[in-house]
C-alpha positions as CSV (number, residue, x, y, z in Angstrom):
1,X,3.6,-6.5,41.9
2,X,7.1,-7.1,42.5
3,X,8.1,-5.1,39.5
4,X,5.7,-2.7,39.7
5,X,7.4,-1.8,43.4
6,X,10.7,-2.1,41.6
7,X,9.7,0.3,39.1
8,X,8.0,3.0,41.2
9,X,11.8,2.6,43.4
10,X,14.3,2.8,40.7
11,X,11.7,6.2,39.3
12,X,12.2,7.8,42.1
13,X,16.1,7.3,42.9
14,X,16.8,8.7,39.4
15,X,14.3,11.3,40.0
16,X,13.4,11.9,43.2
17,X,16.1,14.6,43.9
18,X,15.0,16.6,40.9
19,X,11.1,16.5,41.6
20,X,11.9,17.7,45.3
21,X,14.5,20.0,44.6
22,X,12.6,22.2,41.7
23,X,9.2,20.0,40.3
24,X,11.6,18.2,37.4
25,X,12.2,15.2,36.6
26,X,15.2,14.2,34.2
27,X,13.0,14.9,30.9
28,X,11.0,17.4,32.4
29,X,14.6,19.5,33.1
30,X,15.7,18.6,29.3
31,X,12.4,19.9,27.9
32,X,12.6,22.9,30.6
33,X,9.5,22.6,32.3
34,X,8.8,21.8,35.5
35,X,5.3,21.0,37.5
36,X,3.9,23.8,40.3
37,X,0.7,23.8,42.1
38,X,-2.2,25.5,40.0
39,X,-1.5,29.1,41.8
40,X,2.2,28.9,40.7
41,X,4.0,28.3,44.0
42,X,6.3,25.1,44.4
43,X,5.0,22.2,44.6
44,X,6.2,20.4,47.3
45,X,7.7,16.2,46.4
46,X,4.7,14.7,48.9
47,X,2.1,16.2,47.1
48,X,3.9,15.2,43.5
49,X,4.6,11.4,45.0
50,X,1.2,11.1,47.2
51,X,-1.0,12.8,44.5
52,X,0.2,13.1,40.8
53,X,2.2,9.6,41.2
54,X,1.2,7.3,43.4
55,X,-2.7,7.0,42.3
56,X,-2.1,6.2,39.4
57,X,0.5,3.5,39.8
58,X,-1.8,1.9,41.8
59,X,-4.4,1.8,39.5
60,X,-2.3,1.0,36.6
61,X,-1.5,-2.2,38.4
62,X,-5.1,-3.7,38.0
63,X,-5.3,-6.4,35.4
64,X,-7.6,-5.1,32.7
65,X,-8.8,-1.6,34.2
66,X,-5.1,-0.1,34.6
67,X,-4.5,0.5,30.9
68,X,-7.7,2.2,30.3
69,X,-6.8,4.4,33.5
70,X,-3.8,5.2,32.0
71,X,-5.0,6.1,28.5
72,X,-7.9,8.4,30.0
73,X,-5.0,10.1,31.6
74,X,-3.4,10.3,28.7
75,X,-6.0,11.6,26.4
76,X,-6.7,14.3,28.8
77,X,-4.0,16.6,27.7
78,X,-6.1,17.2,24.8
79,X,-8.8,18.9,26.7
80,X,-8.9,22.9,27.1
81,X,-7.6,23.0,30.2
82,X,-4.5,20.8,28.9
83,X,-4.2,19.0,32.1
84,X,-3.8,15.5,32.3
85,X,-6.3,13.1,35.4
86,X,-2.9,13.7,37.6
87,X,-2.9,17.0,37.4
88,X,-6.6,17.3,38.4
89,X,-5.6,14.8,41.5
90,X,-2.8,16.9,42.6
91,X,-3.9,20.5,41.8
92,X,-0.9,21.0,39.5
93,X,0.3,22.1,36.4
94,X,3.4,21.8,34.3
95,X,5.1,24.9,33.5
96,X,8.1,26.8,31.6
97,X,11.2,26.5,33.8
């Protein structure tokens, strides 16, 4: 738990001013893309953190079921839609900057 905390921490000092500033974090600004809301207005760092982040890190953190969680997630990009389980949560998708 303890790293899981320290994890989800040092993620969001690297990132956190990115994602609230313009929906990017460090590899989403070097690929240029960035996440919005589904109607293509900002998407404001509570939402990204509360919604696209947070429940999965908490899942991910159950012995046995949190690797299954996360390669659903995962293997949702492949769907027509092309939005991953977070993005569903959230009501986001990742754009061209």
């Amino acid at each position: 738990v303890t790293i899981q905390v320290a994890s989800m921490i040092g993620y969001l000092a690297i990132n956190g001013y990115w994602l609230a500033k313009n929906g990017q974090s460090v590899g989403k600004k070097l690929m240029g893309i960035k996440i919005v809301r589904s109607d293509g207005s900002k998407c404001p760092i509570e939402r990204i953190v509360g919604l696209r982040l947070l429940p999965l890190w908490i899942v991910n953190a159950i012995p046995y079921i949190g690797w299954l969680a996360g390669l659903i997630d995962a293997l949702c990009i492949f769907r027509e839609s092309r939005k991953c389980l977070h993005d569903d949560i959230a009501d986001t998708i990742v754009v061209k900057a």
